[in-house]
PQR file of N, CA, C, O and H, with PARSE charges and radii, in Angstrom:
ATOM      1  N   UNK A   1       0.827  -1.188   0.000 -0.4000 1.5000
ATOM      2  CA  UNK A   1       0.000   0.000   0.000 -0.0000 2.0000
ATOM      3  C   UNK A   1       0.875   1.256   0.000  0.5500 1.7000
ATOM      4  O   UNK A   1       0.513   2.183  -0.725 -0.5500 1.4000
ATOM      5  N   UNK A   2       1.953   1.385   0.711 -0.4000 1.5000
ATOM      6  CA  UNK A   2       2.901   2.422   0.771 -0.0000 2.0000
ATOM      7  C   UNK A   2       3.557   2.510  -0.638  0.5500 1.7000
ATOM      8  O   UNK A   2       3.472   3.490  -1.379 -0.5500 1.4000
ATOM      9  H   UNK A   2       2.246   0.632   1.300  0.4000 1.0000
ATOM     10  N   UNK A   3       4.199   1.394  -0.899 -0.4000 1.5000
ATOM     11  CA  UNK A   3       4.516   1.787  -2.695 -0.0000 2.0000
ATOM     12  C   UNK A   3       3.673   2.180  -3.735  0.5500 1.7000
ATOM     13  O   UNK A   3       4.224   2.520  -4.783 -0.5500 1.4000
ATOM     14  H   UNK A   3       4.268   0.599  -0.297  0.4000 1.0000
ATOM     15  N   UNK A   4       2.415   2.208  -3.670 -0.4000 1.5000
ATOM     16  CA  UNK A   4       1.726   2.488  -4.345 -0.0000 2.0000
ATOM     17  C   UNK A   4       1.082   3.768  -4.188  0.5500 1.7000
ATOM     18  O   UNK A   4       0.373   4.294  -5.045 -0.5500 1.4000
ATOM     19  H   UNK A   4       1.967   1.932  -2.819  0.4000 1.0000
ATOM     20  N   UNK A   5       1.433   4.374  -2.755 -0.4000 1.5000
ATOM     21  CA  UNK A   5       0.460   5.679  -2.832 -0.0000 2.0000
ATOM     22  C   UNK A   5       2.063   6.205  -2.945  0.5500 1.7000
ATOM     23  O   UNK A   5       1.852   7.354  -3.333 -0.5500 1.4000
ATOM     24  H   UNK A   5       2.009   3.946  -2.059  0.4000 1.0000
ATOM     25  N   UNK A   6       2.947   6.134  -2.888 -0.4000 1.5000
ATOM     26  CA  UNK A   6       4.157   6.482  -2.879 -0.0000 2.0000
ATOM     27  C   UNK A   6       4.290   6.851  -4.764  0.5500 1.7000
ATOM     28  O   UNK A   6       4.606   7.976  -5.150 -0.5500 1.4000
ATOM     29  H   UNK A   6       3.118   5.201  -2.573  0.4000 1.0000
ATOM     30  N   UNK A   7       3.981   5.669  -5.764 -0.4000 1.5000
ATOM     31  CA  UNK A   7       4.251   6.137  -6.880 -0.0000 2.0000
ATOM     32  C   UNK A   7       2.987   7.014  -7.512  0.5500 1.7000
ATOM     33  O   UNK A   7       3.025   7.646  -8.567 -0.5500 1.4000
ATOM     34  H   UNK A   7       3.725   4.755  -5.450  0.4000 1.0000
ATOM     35  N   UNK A   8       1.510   6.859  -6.324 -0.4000 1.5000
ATOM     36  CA  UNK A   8       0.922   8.128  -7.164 -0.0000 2.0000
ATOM     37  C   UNK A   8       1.309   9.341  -6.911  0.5500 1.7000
ATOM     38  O   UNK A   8       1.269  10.309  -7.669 -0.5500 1.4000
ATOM     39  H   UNK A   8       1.480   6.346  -5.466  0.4000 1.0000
ATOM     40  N   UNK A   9       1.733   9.278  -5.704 -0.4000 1.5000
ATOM     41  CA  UNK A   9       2.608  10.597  -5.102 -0.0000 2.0000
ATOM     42  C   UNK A   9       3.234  11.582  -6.492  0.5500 1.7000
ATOM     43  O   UNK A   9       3.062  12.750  -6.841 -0.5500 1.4000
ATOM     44  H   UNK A   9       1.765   8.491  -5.088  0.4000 1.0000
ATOM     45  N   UNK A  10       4.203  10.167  -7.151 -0.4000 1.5000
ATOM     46  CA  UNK A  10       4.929  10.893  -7.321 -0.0000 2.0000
ATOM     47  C   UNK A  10       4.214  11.164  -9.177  0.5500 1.7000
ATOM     48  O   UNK A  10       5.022  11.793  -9.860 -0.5500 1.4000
ATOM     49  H   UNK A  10       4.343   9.218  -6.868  0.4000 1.0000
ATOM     50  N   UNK A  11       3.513  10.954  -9.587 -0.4000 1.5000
ATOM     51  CA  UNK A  11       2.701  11.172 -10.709 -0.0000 2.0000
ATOM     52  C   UNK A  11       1.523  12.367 -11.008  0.5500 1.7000
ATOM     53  O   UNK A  11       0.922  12.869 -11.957 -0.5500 1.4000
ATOM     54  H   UNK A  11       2.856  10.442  -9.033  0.4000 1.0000
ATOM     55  N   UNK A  12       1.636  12.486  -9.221 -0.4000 1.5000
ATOM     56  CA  UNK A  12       0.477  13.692  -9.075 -0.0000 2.0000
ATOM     57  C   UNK A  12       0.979  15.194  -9.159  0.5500 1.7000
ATOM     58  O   UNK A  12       2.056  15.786  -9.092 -0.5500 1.4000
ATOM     59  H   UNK A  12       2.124  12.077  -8.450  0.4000 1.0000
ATOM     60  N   UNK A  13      -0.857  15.618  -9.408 -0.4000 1.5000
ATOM     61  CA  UNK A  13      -0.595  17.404  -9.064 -0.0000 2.0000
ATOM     62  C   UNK A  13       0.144  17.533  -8.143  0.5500 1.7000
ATOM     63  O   UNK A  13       0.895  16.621  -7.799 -0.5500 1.4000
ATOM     64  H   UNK A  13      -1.732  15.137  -9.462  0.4000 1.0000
ATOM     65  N   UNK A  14       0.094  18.771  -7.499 -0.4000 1.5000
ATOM     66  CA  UNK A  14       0.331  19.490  -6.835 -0.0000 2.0000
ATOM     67  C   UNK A  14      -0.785  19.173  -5.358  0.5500 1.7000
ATOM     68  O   UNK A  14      -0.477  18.724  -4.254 -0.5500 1.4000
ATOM     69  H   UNK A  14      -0.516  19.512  -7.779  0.4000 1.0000
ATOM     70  N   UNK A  15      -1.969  19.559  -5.824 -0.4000 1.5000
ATOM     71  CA  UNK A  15      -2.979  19.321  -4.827 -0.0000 2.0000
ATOM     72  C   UNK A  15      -3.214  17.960  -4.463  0.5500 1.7000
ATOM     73  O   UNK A  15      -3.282  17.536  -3.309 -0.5500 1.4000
ATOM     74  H   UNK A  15      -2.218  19.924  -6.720  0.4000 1.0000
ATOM     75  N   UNK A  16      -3.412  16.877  -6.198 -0.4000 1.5000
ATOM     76  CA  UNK A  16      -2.847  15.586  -5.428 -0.0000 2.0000
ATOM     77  C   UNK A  16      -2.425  15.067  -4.144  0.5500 1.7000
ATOM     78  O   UNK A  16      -2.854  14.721  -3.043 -0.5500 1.4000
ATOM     79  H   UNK A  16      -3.357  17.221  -7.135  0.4000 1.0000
ATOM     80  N   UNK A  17      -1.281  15.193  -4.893 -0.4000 1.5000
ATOM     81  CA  UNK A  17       0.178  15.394  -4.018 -0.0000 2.0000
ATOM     82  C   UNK A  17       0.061  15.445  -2.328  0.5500 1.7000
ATOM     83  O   UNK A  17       0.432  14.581  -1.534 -0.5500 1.4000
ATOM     84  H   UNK A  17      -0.932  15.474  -5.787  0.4000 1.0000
ATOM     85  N   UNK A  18      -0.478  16.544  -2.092 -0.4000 1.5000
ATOM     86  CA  UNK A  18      -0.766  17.153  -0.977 -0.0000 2.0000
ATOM     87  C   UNK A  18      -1.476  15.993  -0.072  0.5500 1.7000
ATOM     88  O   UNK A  18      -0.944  15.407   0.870 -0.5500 1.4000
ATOM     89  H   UNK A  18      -0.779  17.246  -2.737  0.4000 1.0000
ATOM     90  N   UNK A  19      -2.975  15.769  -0.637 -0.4000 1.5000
ATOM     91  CA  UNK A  19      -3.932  14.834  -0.376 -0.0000 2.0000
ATOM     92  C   UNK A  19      -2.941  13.075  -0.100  0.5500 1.7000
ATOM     93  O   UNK A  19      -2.951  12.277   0.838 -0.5500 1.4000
ATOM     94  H   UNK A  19      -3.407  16.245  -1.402  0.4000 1.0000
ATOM     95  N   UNK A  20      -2.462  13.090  -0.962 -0.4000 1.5000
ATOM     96  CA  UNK A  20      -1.636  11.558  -0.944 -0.0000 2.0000
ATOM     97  C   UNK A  20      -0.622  11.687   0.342  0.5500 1.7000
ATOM     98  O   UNK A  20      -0.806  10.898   1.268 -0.5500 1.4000
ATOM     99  H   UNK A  20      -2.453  13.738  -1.723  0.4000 1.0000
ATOM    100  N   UNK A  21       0.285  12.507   0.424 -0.4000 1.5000
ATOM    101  CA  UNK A  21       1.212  12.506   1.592 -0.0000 2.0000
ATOM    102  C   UNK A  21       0.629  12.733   2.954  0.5500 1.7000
ATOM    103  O   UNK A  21       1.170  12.543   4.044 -0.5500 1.4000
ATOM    104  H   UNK A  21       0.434  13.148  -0.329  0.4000 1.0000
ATOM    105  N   UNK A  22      -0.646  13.200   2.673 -0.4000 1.5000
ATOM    106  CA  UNK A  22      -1.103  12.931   4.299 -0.0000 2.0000
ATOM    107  C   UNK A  22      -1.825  11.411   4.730  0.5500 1.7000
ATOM    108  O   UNK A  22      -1.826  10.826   5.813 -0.5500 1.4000
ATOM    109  H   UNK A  22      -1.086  13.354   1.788  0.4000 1.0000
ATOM    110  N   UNK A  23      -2.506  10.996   3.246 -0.4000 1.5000
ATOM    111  CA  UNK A  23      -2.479   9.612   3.866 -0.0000 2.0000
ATOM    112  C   UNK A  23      -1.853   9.073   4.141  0.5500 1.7000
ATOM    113  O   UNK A  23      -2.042   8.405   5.157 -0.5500 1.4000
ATOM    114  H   UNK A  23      -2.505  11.471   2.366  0.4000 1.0000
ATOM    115  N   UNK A  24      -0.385   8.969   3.256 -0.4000 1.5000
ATOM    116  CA  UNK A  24       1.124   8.361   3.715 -0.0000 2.0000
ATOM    117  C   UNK A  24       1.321   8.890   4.888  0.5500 1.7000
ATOM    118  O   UNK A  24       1.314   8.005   5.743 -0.5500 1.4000
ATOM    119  H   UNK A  24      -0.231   9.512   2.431  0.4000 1.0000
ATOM    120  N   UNK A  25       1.480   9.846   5.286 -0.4000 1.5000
ATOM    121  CA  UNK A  25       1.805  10.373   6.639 -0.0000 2.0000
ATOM    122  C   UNK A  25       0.782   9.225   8.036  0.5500 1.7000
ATOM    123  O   UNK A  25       1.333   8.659   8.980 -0.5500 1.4000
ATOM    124  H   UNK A  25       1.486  10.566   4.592  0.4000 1.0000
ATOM    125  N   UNK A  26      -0.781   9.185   7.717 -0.4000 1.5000
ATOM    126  CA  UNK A  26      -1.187   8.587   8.307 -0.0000 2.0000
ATOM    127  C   UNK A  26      -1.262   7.227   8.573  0.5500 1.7000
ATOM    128  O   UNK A  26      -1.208   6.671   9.670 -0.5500 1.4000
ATOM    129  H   UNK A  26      -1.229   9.646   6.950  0.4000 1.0000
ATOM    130  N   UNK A  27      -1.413   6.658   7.277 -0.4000 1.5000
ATOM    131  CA  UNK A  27      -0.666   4.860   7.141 -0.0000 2.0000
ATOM    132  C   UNK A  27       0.343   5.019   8.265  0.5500 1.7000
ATOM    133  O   UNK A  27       0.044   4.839   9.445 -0.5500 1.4000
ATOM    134  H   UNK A  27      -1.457   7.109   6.385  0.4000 1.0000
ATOM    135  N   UNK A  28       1.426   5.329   7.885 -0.4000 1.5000
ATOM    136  CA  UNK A  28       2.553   5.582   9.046 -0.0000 2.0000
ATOM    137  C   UNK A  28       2.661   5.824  10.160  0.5500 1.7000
ATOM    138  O   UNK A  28       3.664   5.373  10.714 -0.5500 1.4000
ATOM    139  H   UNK A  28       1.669   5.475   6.926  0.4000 1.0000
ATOM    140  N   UNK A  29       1.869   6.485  10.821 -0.4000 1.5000
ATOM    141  CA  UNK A  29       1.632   6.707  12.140 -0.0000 2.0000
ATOM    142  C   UNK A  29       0.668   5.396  12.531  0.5500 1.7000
ATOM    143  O   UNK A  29       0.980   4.758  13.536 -0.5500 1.4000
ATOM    144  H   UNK A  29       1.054   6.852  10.371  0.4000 1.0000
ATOM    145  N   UNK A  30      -0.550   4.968  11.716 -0.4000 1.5000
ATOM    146  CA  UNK A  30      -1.183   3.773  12.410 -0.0000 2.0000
ATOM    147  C   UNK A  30      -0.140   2.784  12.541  0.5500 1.7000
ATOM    148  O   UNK A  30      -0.075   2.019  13.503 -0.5500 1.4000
ATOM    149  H   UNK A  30      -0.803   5.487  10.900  0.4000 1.0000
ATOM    150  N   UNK A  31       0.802   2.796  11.428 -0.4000 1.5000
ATOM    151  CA  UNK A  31       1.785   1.555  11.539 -0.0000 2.0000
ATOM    152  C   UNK A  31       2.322   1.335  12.376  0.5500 1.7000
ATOM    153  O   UNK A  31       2.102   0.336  13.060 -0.5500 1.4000
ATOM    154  H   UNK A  31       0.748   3.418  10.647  0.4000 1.0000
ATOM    155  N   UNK A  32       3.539   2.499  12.709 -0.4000 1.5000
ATOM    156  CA  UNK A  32       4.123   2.905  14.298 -0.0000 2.0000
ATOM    157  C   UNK A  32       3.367   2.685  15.464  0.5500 1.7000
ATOM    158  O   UNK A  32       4.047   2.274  16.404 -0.5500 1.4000
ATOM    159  H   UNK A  32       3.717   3.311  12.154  0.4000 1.0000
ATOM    160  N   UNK A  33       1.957   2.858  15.730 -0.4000 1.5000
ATOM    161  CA  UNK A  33       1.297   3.153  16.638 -0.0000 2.0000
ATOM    162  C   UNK A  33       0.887   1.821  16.849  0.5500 1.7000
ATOM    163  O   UNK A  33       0.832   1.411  18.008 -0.5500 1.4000
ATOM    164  H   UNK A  33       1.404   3.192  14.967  0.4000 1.0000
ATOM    165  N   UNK A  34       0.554   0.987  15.788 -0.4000 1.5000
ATOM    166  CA  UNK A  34       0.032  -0.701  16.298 -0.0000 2.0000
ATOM    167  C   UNK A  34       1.522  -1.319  16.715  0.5500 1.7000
ATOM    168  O   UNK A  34       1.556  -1.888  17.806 -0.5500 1.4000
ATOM    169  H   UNK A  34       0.599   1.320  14.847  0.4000 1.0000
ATOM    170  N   UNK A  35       2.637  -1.264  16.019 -0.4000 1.5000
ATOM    171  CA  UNK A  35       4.168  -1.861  16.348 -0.0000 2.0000
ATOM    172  C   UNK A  35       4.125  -1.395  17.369  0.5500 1.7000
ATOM    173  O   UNK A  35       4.373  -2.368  18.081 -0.5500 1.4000
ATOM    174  H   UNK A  35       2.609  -0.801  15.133  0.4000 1.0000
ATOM    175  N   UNK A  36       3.955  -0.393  18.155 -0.4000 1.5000
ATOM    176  CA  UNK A  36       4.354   0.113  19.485 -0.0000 2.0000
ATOM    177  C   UNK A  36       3.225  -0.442  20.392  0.5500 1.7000
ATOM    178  O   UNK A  36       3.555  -0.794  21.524 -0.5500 1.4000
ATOM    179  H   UNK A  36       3.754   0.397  17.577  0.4000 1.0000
ATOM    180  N   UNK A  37       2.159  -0.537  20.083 -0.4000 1.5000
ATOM    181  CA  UNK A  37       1.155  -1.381  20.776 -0.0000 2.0000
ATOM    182  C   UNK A  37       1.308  -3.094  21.139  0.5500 1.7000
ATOM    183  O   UNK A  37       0.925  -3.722  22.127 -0.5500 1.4000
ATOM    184  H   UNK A  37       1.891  -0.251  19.163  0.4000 1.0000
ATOM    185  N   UNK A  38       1.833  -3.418  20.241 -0.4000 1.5000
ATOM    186  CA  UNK A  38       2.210  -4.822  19.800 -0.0000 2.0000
ATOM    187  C   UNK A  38       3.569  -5.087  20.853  0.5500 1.7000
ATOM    188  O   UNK A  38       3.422  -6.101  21.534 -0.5500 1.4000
ATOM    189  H   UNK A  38       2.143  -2.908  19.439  0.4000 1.0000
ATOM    190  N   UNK A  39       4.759  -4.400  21.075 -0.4000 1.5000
ATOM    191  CA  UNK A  39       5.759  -4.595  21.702 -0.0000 2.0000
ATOM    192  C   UNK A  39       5.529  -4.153  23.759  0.5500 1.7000
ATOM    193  O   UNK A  39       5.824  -4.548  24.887 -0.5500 1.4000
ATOM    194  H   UNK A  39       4.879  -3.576  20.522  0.4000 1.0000
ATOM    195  N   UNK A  40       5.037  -3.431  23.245 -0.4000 1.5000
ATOM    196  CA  UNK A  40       3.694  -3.503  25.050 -0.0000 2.0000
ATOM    197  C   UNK A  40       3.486  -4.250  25.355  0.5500 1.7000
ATOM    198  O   UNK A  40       4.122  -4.770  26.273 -0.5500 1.4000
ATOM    199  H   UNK A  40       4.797  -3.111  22.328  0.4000 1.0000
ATOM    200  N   UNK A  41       2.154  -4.964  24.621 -0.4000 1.5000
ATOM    201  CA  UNK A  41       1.794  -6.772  24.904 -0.0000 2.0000
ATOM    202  C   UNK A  41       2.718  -7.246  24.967  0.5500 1.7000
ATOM    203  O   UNK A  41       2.765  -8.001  25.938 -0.5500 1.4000
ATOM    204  H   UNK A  41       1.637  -4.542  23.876  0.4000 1.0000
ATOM    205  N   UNK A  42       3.776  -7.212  24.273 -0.4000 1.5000
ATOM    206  CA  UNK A  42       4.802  -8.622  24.087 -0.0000 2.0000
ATOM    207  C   UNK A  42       5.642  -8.668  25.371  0.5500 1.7000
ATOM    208  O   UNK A  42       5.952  -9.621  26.085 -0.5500 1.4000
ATOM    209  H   UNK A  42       3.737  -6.598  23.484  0.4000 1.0000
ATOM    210  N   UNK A  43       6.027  -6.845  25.486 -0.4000 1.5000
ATOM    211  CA  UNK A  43       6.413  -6.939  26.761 -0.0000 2.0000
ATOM    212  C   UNK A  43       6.081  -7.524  28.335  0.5500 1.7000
ATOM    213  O   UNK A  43       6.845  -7.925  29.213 -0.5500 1.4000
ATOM    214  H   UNK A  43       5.775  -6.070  24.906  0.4000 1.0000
ATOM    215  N   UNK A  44       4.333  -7.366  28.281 -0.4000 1.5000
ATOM    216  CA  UNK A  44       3.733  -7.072  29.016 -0.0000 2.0000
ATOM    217  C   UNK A  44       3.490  -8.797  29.557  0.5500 1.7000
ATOM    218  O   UNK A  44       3.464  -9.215  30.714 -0.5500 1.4000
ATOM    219  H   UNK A  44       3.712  -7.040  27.568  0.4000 1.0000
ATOM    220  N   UNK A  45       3.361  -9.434  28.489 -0.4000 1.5000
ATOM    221  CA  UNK A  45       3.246 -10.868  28.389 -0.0000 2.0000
ATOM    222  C   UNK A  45       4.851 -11.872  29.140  0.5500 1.7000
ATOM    223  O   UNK A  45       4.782 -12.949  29.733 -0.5500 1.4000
ATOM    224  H   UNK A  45       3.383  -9.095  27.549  0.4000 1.0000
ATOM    225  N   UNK A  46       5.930 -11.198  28.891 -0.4000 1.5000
ATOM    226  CA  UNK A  46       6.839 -11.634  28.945 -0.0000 2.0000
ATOM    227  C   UNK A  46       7.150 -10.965  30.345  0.5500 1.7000
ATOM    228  O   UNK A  46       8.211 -11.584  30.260 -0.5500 1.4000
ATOM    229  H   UNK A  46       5.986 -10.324  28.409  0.4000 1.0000
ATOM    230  N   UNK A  47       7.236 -10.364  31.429 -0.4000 1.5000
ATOM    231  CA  UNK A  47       6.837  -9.976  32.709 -0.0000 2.0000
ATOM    232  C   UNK A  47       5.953 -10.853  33.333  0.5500 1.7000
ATOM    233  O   UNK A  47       6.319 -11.394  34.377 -0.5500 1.4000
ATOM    234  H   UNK A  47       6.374  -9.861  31.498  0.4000 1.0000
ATOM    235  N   UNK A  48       4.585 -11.142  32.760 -0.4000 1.5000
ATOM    236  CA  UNK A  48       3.915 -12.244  33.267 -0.0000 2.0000
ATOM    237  C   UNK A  48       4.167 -13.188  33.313  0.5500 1.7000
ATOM    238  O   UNK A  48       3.513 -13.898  34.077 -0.5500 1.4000
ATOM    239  H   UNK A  48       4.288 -10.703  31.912  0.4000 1.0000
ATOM    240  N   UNK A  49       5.003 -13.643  32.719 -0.4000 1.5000
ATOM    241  CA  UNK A  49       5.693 -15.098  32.160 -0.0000 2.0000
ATOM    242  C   UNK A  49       6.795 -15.264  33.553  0.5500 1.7000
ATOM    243  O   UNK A  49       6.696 -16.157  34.395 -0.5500 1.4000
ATOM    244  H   UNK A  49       5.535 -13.066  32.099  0.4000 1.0000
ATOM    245  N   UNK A  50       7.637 -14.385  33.546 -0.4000 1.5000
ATOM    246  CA  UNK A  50       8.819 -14.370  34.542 -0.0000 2.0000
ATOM    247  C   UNK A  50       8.229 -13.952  35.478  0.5500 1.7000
ATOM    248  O   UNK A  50       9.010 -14.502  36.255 -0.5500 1.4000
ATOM    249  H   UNK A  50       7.717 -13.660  32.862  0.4000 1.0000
ATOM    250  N   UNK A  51       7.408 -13.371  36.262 -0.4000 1.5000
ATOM    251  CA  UNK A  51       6.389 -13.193  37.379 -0.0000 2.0000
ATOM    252  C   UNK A  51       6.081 -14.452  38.159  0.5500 1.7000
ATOM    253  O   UNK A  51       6.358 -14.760  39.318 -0.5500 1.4000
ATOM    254  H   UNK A  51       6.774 -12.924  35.631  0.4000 1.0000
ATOM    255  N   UNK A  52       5.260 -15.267  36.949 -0.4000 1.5000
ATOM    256  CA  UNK A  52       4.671 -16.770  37.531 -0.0000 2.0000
ATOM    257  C   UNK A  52       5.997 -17.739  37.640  0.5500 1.7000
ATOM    258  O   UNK A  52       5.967 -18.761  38.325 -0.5500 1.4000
ATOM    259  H   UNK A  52       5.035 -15.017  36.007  0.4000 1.0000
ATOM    260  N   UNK A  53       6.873 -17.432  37.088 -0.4000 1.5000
ATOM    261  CA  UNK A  53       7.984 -18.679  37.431 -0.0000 2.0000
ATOM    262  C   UNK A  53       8.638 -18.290  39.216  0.5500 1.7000
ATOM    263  O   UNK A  53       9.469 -19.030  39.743 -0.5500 1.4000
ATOM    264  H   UNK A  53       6.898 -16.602  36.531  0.4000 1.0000
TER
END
């Protein structure tokens, strides 16, 4: 999905343009934001783990 709004990016207007890099911008932040969610649990799981032993 990123390569692809990435090469309309780069095919577009101006205003395009504009419109496309903030979805890229946002893809990106959900991405970051679930990976960082994801390493919480993992953490969070792995504390529980060494807790009960």
């Amino acid at each position: 999905m990123v390569e692809v709004l990435t090469n309309e990016i780069n095919n577009a207007t101006a205003d395009e343009r504009k419109i496309l890099e903030e979805r890229l911008n946002d893809i990106s932040i959900h991405m970051k934001t679930k990976r960082l969610k994801d390493l919480m649990h993992q953490n969070t799981t792995c504390e529980e783990y060494y807790e009960e032993s």
